[in-house]
Structures are given as structure tokens and as C-alpha cells.
C-alpha positions in Angstrom: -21.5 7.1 -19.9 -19.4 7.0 -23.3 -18.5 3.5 -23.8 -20.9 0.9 -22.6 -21.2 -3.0 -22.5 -24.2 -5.4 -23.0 -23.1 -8.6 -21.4 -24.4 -9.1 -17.9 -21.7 -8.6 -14.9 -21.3 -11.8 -13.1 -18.6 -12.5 -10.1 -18.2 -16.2 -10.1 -15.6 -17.4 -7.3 -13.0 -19.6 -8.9 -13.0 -18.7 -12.6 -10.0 -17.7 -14.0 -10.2 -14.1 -15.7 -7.6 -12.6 -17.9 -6.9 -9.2 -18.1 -5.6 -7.3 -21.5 -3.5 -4.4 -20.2 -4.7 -0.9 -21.1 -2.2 2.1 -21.9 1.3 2.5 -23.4 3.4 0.9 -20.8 3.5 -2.8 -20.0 6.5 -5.0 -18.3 7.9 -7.8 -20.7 7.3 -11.2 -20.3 9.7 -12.5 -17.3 9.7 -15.1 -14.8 11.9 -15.4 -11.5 10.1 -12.1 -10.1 7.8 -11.8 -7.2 4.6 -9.8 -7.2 2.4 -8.3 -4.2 -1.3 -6.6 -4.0 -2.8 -4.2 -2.0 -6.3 -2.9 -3.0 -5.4 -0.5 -5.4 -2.5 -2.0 -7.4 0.0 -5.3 -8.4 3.7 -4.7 -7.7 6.3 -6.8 -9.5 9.8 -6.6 -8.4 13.0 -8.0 -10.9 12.5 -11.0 -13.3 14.7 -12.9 -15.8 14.1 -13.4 -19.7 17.5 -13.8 -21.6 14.9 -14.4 -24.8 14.3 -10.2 -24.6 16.3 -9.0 -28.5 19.3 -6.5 -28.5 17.3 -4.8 -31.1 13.7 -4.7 -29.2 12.6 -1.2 -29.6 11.0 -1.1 -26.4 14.5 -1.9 -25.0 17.7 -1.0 -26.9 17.5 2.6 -25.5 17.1 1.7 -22.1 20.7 2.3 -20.2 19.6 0.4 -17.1 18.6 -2.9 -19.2 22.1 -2.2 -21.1 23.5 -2.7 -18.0 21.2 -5.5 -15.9 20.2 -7.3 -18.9 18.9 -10.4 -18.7 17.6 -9.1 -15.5 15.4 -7.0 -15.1 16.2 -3.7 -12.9 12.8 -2.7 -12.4 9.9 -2.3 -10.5 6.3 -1.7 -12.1 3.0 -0.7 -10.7 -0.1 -2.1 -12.3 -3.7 -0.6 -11.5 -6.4 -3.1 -10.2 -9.0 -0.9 -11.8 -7.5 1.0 -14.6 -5.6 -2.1 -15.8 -3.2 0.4 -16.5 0.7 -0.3 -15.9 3.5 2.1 -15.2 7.1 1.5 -14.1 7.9 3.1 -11.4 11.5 5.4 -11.3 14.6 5.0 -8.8 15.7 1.7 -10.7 19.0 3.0 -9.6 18.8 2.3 -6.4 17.3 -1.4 -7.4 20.2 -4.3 -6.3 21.5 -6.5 -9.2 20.3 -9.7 -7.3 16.7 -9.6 -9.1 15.9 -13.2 -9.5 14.0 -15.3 -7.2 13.9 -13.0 -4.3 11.4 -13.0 -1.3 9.1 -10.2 -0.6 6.6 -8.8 1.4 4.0 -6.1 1.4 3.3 -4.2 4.6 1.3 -0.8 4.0 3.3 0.8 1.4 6.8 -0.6 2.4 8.0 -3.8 0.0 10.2 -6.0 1.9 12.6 -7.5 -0.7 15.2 -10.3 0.1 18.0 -12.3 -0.8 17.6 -13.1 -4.3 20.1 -14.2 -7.3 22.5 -12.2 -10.1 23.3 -14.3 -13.5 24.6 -16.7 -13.5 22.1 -18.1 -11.3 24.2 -19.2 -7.8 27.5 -16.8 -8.3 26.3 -13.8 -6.6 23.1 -14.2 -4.2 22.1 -11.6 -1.8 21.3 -11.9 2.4 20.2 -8.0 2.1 16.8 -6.8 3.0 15.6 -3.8 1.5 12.2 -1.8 1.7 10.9 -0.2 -0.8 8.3 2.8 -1.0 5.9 1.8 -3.3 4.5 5.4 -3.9 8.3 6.2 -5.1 9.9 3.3 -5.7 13.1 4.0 -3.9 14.3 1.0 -2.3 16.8 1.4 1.2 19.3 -0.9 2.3 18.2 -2.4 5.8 21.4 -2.2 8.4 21.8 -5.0 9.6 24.0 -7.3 12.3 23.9 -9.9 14.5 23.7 -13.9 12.6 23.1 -13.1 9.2 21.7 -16.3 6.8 24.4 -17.9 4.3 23.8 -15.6 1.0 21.4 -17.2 -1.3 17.8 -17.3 -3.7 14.5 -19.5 -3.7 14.1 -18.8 0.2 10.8 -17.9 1.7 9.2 -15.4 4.4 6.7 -15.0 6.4 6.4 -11.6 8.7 5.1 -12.6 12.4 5.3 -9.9 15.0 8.0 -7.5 14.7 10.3 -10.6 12.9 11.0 -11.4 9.0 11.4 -15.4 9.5 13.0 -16.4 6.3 12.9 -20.3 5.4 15.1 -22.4 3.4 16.8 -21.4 0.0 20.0 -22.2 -2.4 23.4 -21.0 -3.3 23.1 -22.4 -6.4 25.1 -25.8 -5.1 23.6 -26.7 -1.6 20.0 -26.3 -0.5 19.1 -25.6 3.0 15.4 -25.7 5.4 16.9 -23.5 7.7 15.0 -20.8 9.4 15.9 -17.3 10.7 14.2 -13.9 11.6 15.2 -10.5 11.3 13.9 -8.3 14.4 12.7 -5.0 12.5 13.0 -3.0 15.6 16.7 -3.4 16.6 18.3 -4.8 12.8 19.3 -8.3 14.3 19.5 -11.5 13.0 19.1 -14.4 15.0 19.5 -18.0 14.3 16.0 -19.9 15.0 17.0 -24.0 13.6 19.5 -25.1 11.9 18.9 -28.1 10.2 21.9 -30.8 10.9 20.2 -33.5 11.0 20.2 -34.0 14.3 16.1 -34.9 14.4 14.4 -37.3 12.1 11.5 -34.8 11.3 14.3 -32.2 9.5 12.8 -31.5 6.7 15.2 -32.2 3.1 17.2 -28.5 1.8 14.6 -26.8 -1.0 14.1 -23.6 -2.7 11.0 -22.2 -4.9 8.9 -23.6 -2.0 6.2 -21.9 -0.5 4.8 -21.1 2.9 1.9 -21.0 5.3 1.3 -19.7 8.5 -1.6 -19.6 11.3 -0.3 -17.8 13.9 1.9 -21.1 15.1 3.1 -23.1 12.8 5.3 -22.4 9.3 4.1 -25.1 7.2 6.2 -25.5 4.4 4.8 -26.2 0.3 6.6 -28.1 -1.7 9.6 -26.9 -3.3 12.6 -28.7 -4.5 16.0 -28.9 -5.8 17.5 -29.1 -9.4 16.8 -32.6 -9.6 13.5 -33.3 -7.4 10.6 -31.8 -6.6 8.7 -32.1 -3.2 5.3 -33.6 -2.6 2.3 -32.7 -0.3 0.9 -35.8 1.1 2.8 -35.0 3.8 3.7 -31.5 4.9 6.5 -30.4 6.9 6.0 -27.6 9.7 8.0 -26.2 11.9 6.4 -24.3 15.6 7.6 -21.4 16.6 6.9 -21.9 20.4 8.9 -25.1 20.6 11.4 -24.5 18.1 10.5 -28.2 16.4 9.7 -29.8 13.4 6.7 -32.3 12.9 5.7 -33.9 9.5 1.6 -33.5 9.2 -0.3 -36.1 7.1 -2.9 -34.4 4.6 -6.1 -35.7 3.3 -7.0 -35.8 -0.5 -9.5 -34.1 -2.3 -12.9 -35.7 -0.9 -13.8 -37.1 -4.6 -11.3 -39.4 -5.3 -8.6 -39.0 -2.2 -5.8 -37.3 -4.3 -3.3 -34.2 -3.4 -1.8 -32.2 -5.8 1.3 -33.3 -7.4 5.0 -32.7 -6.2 6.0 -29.4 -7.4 8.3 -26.6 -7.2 8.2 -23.0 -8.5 4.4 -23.1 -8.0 2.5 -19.8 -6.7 0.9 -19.6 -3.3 -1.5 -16.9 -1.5 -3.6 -17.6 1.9 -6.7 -15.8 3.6 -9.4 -16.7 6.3 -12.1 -18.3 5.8 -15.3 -15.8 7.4 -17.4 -18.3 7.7 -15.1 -20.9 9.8 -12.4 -18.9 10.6 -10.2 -21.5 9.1 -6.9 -20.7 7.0 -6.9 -21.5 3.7 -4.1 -21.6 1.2 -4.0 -21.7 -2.3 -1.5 -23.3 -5.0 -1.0 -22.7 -8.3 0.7 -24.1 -11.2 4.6 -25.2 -10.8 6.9 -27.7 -12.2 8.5 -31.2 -11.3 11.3 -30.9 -13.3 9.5 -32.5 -16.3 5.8 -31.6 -16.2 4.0 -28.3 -16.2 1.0 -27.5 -14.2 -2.0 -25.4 -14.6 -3.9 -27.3 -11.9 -5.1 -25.0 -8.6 -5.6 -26.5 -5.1 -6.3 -24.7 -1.6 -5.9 -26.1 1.3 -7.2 -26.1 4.7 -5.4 -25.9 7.7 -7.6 -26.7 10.5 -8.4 -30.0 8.7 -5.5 -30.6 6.8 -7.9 -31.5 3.9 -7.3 -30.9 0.2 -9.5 -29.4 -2.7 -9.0 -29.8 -6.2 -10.2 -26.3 -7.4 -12.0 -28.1 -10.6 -13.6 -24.9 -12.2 -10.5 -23.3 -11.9 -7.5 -24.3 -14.5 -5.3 -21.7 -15.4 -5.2 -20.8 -19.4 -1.2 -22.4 -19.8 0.5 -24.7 -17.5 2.9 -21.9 -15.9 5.9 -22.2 -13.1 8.4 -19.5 -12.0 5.4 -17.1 -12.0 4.5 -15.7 -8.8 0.9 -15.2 -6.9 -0.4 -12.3 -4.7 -4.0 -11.5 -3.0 -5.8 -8.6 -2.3 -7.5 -8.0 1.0 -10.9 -8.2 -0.9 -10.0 -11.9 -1.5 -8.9 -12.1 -5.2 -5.7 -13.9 -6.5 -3.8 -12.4 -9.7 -1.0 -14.5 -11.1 1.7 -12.7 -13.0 4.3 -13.7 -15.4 6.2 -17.1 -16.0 6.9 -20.0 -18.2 4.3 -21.1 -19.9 4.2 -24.1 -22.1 1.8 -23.7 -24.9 1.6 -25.8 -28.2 4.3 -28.0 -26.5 6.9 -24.8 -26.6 8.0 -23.3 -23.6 8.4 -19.5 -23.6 7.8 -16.6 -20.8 4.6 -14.5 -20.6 3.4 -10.9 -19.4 -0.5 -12.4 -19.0 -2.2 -10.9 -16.0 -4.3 -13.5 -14.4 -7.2 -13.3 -11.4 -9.5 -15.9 -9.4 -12.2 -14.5 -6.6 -11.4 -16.9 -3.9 -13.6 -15.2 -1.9 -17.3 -13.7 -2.1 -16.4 -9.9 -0.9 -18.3 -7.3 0.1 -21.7 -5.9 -1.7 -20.4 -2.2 -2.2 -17.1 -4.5 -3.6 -19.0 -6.0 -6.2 -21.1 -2.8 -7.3 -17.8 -1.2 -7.5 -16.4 -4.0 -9.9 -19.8 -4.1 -11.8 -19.6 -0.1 -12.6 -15.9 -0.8 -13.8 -17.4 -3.8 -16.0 -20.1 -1.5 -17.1 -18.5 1.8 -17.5 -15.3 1.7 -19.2 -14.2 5.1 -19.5 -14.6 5.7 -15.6 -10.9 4.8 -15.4 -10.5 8.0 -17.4 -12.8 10.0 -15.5 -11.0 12.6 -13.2 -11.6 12.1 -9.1 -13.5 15.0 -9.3 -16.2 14.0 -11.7 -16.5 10.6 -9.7 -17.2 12.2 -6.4 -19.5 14.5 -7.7 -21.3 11.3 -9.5 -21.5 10.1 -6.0 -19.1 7.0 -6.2 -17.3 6.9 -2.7 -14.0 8.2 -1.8 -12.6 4.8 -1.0 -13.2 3.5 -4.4 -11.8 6.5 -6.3 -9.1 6.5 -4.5 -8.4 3.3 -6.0 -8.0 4.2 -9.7 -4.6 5.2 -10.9 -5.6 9.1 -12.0 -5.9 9.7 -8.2 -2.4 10.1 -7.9 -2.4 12.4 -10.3 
């Protein structure tokens, strides 16, 4: 082994880790873009920063950011294990609406939508398109049938064969409104639309987040321009009755409190092994005056909430966005940071073990701690070392 290290590998659950990116290529700082793991890599799709020089070297010879500028036109992979990043090609076939999108990851398929141009509100998008990770091409999705209102700041959750999409702005009116795409036929369909005809309608938001057990969309936070939206009480809306009920949370068990009202705030969820419970995660956000770096989870089957004390984030930080791999941990990507009482965007890569994973999981990230030129190593040399398939597979030279 050529390079070694002498302090002790240790995986604590909840302490924040940040990771300095190795190699030439890294994004620049943004905020407005979304992000999603798998358990190789960290995909972030678009982002704003209108901060980024006309003379940044990095940038004046780039025709696409000529064009797109202050967006960004792009779609970058970053290695879990290599903590290497590369941007990925096909930005041509990337829509302009790059801010504040929605997106899932299924397999190796990115489902991107809606989303906003600059300036913010004057073009927004009610297109879905998927995206080949491996590639980076993105498709348009045909589609008919009750297409949502054009607009940004909207959620989804994927449930069946459906994209339900929640909420979201034009710029000028804000909506909870919910509707699915069916995947196998290209329809829309209209699920509620909120009129006001029931009490329990929950107020129009964007940059909210959501939750989902199978049932029930609960619905986190979020706001509008001027307000922000608390959790003491958390709308959700069930998909087998088509209604809306307001639940009542409980307060962190020391002193009975729930995390602040917030907007632009990052969310992930998993399952609990042990009880089977869902549990969701907050982090950071923004009330329109305040900053957060506070981190909460939350669990559904008691409605109970946890103040996630060991685990502050470096920066207060809102318009970043969150993601989880299936081993359990949360990175956090990008933002606004507010540090030395400046604001300013960052490129800091992030990540919190929510979870105690597997033992073969936590060899494997001991050996990277250990061995730092394995990421260099060719997937020949590895396997012949005797480190499995499954993990080599993971590191970025694979795919070369």
C-alpha cells in the first residue's frame, strides 16, 4: 500500500464529515440544483450562481455557460469512493429551466421536472425528462392528458407506476396541488385541487419537502416569498381517500420543541430495521431571515421529533439539496451558506451515517480510509487482492 494513514477509522452515526474533492474537475459553487445517490455516485442536475466572473478561467471558454449563464447547463457525476468528480456530456440536450426542479432517481434513469429559467417565474417548465446517468442524455417524456400549470419549487414522490408531483410557484401564485404522471401510458391526471373547498387544504408553497409511507404524502415545510411554514403541525394528504388531514407532531423528548418554520431546507427518508418505522430527515433551510444549520429526523409512526444534537452542519445553508444512499448515508451538496455573517454559495460536499450499515459496508469504507491510493488501483489489481466485485464496481476507474 503506497500512501497510508495513522488515525484510527471510526463510523460514528450522525457526525457530519466533509469531503475535499480529489482530481481536476469539480462543479462551482451553486444553489437551486437538486442532487440524487445511488451506491456508487452523487448526481447534481442545474443550479444558479449569477456571482460566477465573465473572466473565470474555468468558465469563459465554455460555449454552453456563454449561453445558459447564470444557470447552469450541466449535469456532474461525483464518485462516493474516489471523491472524484466529472461532468458528464450531452449538456445539449439539458432544458434551460435549471433551477429548482424536482427529481428522482430510479436505477440509472434521473427523473427531472418542472423547474425555472431566469428570471426566476418568466419561463417555468411542466416537462418531465429522464436522464441516463451512465450518458447523461436527457429525453423529453411525451406527454397528454391534464398537464399541471407550468411552474418551480414543486415536489415528487414516485408511488407505483405514478410521478405524484406536489405543490410549486409561477413565480406569482403558489399552489398545494397534487398530480401524477402514469409512466406506462404518458397521462396526466388531476388527483386535488386545492379551492378551498375543505378547511384542512393546506396554504400554496414551494421549496417544501415530502414524505411518504406507502399512504400518506406528508408535506415539510415550505413557503412563499414572504413566509415560511412550520412543523408543529404537518399537513398530509391520502392517496386512498383523496383527503387532506392536518397531523399534530410531538417535540423533541428533552425539552418539547420542533424544528423551526423553514423553507429551502433538504430532506432524505429511510426505514428504520429495527422498527420498521419511517424516518425522515431535515436539514438546514431558511425563514426568510434566519439561516439554519440545525438537523432533525422524524418519525412517522409516532409523529415524534428528534433534535439530531451531535449533528450541526459546518454553515447554516438553504437552497442546497440532500440525497441518501441505500447504505443509509446522507450527503448535502451545494447552497447558500452564511459564514462570517456574509452570505455566499458553496461547492462543500457534506455526509451523515444515519444508519449503522452492513459489516462488509464498513470494512469497505475502512480500506478506503486506510488505503488511499486504492481509488487509483485498476479493477484488476483489486480483484486479484481479493476485494469483492460489488465493491470495485463502485469506484469510478471501473468504468473505464
Amino acid at each position: 500500500m503506497d500512501e497510508k494513514v495513522e488515525d484510527t477509522y471510526v463510523l460514528e452515526p450522525y457526525v457530519v464529515i466533509y469531503h475535499e474533492a480529489d482530481g481536476p474537475e469539480r462543479p462551482k459553487a451553486r444553489s437551486g440544483h437538486r442532487i440524487a445517490c445511488d451506491h456508487r455516485n452523487l448526481y447534481s442536475y442545474g443550479g444558479f450562481n449569477p456571482c460566477v466572473s465573465d473572466t473565470d478561467p474555468d468558465m469563459r471558454d465554455d460555449p454552453t455557460w456563454i449561453i445558459s449563464k447564470p444557470l447552469f447547463k450541466e449535469l456532474w457525476r461525483y464518485n462516493l469512493a474516489s471523491e472524484r468528480w466529472r461532468r458528464l456530456p450531452a449538456q445539449e440536450t439539458i432544458p434551460n429551466e435549471l433551477a429548482s426542479n424536482a427529481m428522482i432517481l430510479r436505477g440509472n434513469r434521473l427523473m427531472v421536472y418542472g423547474g425555472t429559467g431566469v428570471p426566476f417565474g418568466e419561463s417555468c417548465s411542466n416537462q418531465l425528462y429522464i436522464c441516463n446517468v451512465d450518458d447523461g442524455a436527457m429525453k423529453l417524456v411525451p406527454a397528454s392528458g391534464e398537464l399541471p400549470e407550468p411552474q418551480y419549487g414543486q415536489a415528487l414522490i414516485y408511488y407505483g407506476s405514478y410521478l405524484y408531483t406536489v405543490g410549486g410557484t409561477t413565480g406569482y401564485e403558489y399552489t398545494c396541488d397534487i398530480h401524477r404522471f402514469n409512466l406506462r401510458t404518458g397521462v396526466w391526471e388531476t388527483v386535488y385541487i386545492c379551492l378551498g373547498r375543505d378547511s384542512l387544504e393546506p396554504p400554496g408553497r414551494y421549496r417544501h419537502e415530502l414524505a411518504f409511507d406507502g399512504e400518506m404524502i406528508y408535506i415539510l415545510g415550505g413557503g412563499t416569498s414572504m413566509d415560511a411554514f412550520g412543523f408543529s403541525e404537518i399537513p398530509a394528504f391520502n392517496l386512498r381517500s383523496n383527503k387532506w388531514k392536518i397531523l399534530s407532531t410531538h417535540g423533541d423528548n428533552d425539552d418539547n420543541t420542533v424544528p423551526a418554520p423553514r423553507r429551502c431546507h433538504g430532506s432524505v427518508q429511510y426505514m428504520d430495521e429495527r422498527t420498521g418505522a419511517t424516518m425522515v430527515v431535515i436539514s438546514g433551510g431558511y425563514d426568510g431571515d434566519r439561516v439554519f444549520s440545525d438537523v432533525w429526523r422524524l418519525d412517522l409512526s409516532t409523529l415524534q421529533w428528534t433534535c439530531l444534537r451531535k449533528c450541526i452542519l459546518p454553515f447554516p445553508v438553504y437552497f442546497h439539496s440532500a440525497a441518501l444512499t441505500p447504505e443509509g448515508r446522507m450527503y448535502i451538496f451545494g447552497g447558500i451558506i452564511k459564514k462570517n455573517n456574509t452570505i455566499q454559495r458553496t461547492n462543500m460536499v457534506l455526509s451523515v451515517w444515519l444508519t449503522i450499515p452492513k459489516l462488509s459496508e464498513i470494512c469497505w469504507q475502512a480500506l478506503n480510509h486506510y488505503w488511499l491510493d486504492l481509488r487509483n488501483r485498476s479493477p484488476d489489481e483489486l480483484l486479484h487482492m481479493g476485494i469483492p466485485m460489488k465493491f470495485v464496481q463502485r469506484l469510478d476507474s471501473y468504468d473505464s
